[in-house]
N, C-alpha and C positions, 0 to 999 in steps of 0.2 A: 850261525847264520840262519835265517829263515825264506820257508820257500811258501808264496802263495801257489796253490798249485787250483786248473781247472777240470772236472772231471766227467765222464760223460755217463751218464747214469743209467742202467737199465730200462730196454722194453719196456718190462713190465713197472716199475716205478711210476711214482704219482709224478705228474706234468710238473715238476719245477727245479729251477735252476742249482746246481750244486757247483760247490768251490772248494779247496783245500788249501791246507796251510803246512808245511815240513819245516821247523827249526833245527838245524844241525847246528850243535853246540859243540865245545871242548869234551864234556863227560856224556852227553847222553843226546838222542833224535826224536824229536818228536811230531807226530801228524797229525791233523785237525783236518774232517772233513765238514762241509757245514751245506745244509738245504737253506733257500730264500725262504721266506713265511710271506704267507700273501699280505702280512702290514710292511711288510721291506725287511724284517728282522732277519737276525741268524739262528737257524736252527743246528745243533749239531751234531753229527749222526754217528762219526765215526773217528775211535781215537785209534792211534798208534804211539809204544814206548819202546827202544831201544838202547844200547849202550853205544856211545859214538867210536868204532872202529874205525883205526885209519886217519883220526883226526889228532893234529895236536898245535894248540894256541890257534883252534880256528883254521887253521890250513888243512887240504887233506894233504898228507904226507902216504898214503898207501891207497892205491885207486881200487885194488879189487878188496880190500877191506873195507871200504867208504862203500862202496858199490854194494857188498852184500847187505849192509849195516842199512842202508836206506830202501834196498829191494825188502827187507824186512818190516819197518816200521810201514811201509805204504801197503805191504800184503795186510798186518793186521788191520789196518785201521781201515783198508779196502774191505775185509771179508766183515768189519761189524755196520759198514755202511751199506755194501750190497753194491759197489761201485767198481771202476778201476780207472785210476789216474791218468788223463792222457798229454796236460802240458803244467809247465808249473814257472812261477815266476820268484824269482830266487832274492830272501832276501839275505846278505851275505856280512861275515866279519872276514873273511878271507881277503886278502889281498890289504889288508891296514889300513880301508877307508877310513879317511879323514878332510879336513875342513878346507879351502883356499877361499876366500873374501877378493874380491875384484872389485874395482869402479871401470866403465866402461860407460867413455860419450858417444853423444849420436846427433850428429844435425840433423836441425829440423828447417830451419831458413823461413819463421816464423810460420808454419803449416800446425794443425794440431795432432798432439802424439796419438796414433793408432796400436792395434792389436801388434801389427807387422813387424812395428818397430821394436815392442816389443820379441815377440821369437826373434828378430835381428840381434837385440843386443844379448839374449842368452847364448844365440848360436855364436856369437865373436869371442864371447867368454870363455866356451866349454873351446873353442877353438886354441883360445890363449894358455890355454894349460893342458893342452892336450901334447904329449911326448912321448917319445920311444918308451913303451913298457908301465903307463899309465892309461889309464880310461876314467872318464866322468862317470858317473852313478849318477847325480842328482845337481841341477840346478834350479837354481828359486831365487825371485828377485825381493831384498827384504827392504828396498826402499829407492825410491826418486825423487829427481827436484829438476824441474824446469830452470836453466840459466841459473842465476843466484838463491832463488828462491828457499823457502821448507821444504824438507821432506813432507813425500802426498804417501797414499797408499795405491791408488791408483788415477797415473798421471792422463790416461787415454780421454780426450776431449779438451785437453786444456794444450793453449798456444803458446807456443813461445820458439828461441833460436836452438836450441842446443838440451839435450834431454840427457842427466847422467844420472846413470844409476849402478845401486850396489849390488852386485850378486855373490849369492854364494854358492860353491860349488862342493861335492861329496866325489874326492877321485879315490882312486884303489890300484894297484900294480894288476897287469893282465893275466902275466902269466898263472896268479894264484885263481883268478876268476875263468881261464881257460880250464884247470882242471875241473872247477865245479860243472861247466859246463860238460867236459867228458862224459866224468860219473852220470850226470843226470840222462845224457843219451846213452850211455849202458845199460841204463835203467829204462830205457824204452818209453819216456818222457819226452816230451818236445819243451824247451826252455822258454819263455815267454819276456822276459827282462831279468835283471838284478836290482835289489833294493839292500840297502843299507842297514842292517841290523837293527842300530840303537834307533834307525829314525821309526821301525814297524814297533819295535820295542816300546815309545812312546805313544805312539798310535794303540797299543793293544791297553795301556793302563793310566795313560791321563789324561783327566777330564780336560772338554771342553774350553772350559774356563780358566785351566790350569797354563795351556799350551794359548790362550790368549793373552793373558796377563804376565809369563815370562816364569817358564819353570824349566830346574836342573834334571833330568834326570840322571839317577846313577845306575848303571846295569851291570851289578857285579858278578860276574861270572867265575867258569873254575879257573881258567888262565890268568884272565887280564878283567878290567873295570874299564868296561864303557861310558862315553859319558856325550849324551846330547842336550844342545841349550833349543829349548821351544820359546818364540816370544812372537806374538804378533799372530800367532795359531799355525807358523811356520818353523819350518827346523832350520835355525840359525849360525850351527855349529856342533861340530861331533869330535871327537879324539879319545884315545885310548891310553892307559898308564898299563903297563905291564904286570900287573900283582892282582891277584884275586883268591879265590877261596882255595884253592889247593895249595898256596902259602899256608893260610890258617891248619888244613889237614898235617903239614910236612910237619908244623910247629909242634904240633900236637904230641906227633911219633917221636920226635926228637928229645920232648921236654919231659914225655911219659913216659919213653923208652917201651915205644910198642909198634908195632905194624903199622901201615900205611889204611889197611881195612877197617882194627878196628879205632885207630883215629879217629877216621872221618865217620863210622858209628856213632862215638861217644861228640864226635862234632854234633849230626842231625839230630842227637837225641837231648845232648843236655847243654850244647853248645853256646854263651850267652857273653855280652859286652858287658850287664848290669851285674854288677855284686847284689842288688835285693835279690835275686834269684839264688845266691849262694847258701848250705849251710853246711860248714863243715862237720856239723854232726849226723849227716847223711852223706857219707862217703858211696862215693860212685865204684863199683866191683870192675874190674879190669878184664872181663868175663869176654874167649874171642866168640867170630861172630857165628860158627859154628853150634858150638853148644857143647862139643866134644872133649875140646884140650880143656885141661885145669886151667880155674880164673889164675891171671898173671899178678895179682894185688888189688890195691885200691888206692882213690887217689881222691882227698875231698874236694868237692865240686869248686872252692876257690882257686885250686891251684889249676884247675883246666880253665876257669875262665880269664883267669890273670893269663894265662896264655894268649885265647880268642882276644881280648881284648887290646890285647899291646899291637897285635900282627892288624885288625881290624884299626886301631887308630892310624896306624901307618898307611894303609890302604885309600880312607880317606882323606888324610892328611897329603897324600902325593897329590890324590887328583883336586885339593885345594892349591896346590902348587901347582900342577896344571896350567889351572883357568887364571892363575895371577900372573905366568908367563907367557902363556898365548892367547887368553880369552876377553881381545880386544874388544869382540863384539859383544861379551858381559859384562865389561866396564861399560858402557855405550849406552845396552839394556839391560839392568840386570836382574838376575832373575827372581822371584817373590818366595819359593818354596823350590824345595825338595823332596823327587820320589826315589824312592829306593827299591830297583828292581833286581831276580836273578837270586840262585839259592842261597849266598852267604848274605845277601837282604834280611833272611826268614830269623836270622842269627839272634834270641832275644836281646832287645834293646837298643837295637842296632837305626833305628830314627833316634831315637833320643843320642845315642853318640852322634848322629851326623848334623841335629841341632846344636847340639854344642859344639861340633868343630866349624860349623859355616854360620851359625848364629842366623838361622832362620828356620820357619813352622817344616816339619820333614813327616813323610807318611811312608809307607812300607804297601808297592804299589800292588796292585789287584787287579786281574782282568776286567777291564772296565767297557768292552764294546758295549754301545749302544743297542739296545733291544736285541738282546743275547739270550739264547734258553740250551740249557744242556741237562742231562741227566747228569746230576749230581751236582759236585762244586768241579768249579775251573783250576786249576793249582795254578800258582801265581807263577810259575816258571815259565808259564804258555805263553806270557804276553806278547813276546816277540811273533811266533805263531799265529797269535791272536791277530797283532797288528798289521801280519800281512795277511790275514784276510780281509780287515779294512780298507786296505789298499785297493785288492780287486774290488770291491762293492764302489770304488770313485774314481774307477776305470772312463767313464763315461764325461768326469770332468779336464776339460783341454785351457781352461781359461789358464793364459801367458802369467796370471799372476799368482797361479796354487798351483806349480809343475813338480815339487819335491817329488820325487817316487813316481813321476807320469810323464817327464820329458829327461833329456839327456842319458840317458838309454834308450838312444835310438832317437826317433823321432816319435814315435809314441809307446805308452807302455804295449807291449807285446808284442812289439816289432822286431823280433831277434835280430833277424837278416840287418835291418839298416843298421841295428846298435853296430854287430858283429863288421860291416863293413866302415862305421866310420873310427871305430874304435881298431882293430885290427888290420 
């Protein structure tokens, strides 16, 4: 999960505005702190890496491990900013967010459709699926139609009897989102909302034009594979298949008959879907990651990748079954490309397998904010990170018809207190 977080920046520091971002992952914690740039850019000042204690599939399962694990990544990334963190806005895989689609009418008695009606018919919605031990995250209206009419994009000013429209909603179970909330006031943070993982995830690495014209993302992580549909420049749809890269590590040890550590070694290092990348007459040394014990053999670079690649087809191949079982709303609209985000992403050849199992253009996604400058390069891990620091920077937009990630938690982003009251 990712946390945008806001921070209060020293005296003596130069007059401008500072944000941060904490992704809490399955394997590892990451914190991004970023300065405005007086063209509106991001600048960014101060990173934090940790190992994710405490967490497992996303959930915290251990609150004073989660608790030290995140007092850690926010001290480093505090002491190379010069700052200290004081609220943060969380964007989360805990609690198994995922997708509910509604239709929801609204008379009008031939008057013309306003803003009002609009927040009316998102509040009846997030109402409709609101249930013991469930909470909304996210609603976004992804179309209307006056009476019988076409779908509009936006129906405000147009007359007619009767205004229905589709929403969709991002809910999550509470109890997994009350302890994030704990951990983070342990930590002496004030919480500011919850956001959605895969939707900051898409925000952090695709383009513009991507999330216009209807793009899959896939965010394969160490547990499980995220997966969000963007169309319309709105997030349409999210769910999760259970398998992700620490399958491909397990496989590894199993098939090479070696440790869990230097598995996933020989995973980062030479771990790949394409056989051009193979030659068996550069066999890989089975060397652990110490340096101390005796190499354990070798093993030529085929047989580890016919590994990676069987467990990686699978991966994909599920959440193509997925979107053919539940993803009404990608039959409807579907999507033009595929990004491939998250470390077993970085796996060589791993867009070229996921053109060939979905039969469309695929890229291997990249920190993509808009007017972005950091010392060094971004690792493309961040994007979720990333993405909810985009979030904050569109704080300031309320319009009823871009509310993903700024309405239904709460009644506006950073309103704890209302979320916490109508949710709880």
């Amino acid at each position: 999960m990712s946390l945008a977080l806001s921070v209060r920046r020293p005296i003596m520091d130069l007059p401008r505005a500072l944000i941060a971002a904490l992704d809490i992952g399955t394997s590892k914690i990451a914190c991004l702190i970023a300065a405005y740039r007086p063209d509106g850019g991001l600048e960014i000042v101060g990173r934090g890496l940790q190992a994710a204690d405490g967490i497992e599939g996303g959930e915290i399962v251990d609150l004073e491990a989660a608790e030290a694990a995140i007092r850690a990544v926010l001290q480093e990334a505090e002491d190379e900013a010069g700052t200290t963190v004081e609220t943060v806005s969380a964007s989360v895989s805990a609690g198994r967010p995922h997708s509910v689609l509604l239709e929801v009418d609204r008379p009008l008695g031939g008057r013309p459709v306003d803003s009002e009606d609009l927040v009316s018919v998102l509040e009846r919605a997030r109402q409709e699926v609101r249930q013991a031990g469930r909470v909304v995250l996210h609603s976004v209206i992804l179309e209307a139609r006056l009476d019988d009419g076409a779908p509009v994009e936006d129906p405000r000013g147009l007359v007619g009897e009767r205004l229905r429209v589709l929403v969709h909603l991002v809910v999550a179970r509470s109890e997994s989102l009350q302890r994030v909330l704990k951990v983070l006031e342990s930590c002496h943070v004030e919480a500011r909302a919850l956001i959605a993982a895969p939707y900051a995830a898409g925000l952090g690495c695709l383009l513009p034009d991507e999330r216009e014209r209807g793009c899959l993302l896939i965010d394969m992580g160490a547990d499980a594979t995220h997966v969000a549909h963007f169309t319309g420049g709105k997030l349409a749809w999210t769910d999760r298949v259970a398998l992700g890269g620490e399958r491909i590590t397990h496989d590894i040890a199993w098939g090479l008959e070696i440790d869990r550590k230097l598995a996933e070694r020989l995973k980062s290092l030479y771990g790949a879907v394409v056989f051009r990348a193979c030659d068996d007459h550069v066999p890989i040394r089975l060397e652990p990651r110490d340096g101390f014990d005796p190499p354990v053999g070798e093993v030529p670079r085929t047989r580890l990748t016919t590994i990676v690649r069987a467990r990686a087809e699978e991966i994909l191949e599920a959440v193509a079954s997925r979107l053919r079982e539940r993803g009404a709303i990608l039959r409807a609209r579907p999507p033009r490309s595929i990004v491939l985000t998250g470390g077993s992403a970085q796996l060589e050849g791993m867009d070229e397998l996921a053109r060939e199992i979905f039969g469309l253009p695929a890229r291997i996604g990249r920190p993509l904010v808009p007017r972005l400058s950091a010392r060094g390069d971004v690792d493309p891990s961040l994007a979720s990170a990333l993405g909810a620091l985009v979030v904050q920077t569109r704080e300031g937009d309320k319009s009823p018809l871009a509310l993903e990630g700024r309405r239904g938690v709460g009644e506006r982003l950073g309103r704890l207190r209302a979320w916490l009251k109508s949710n709880f």
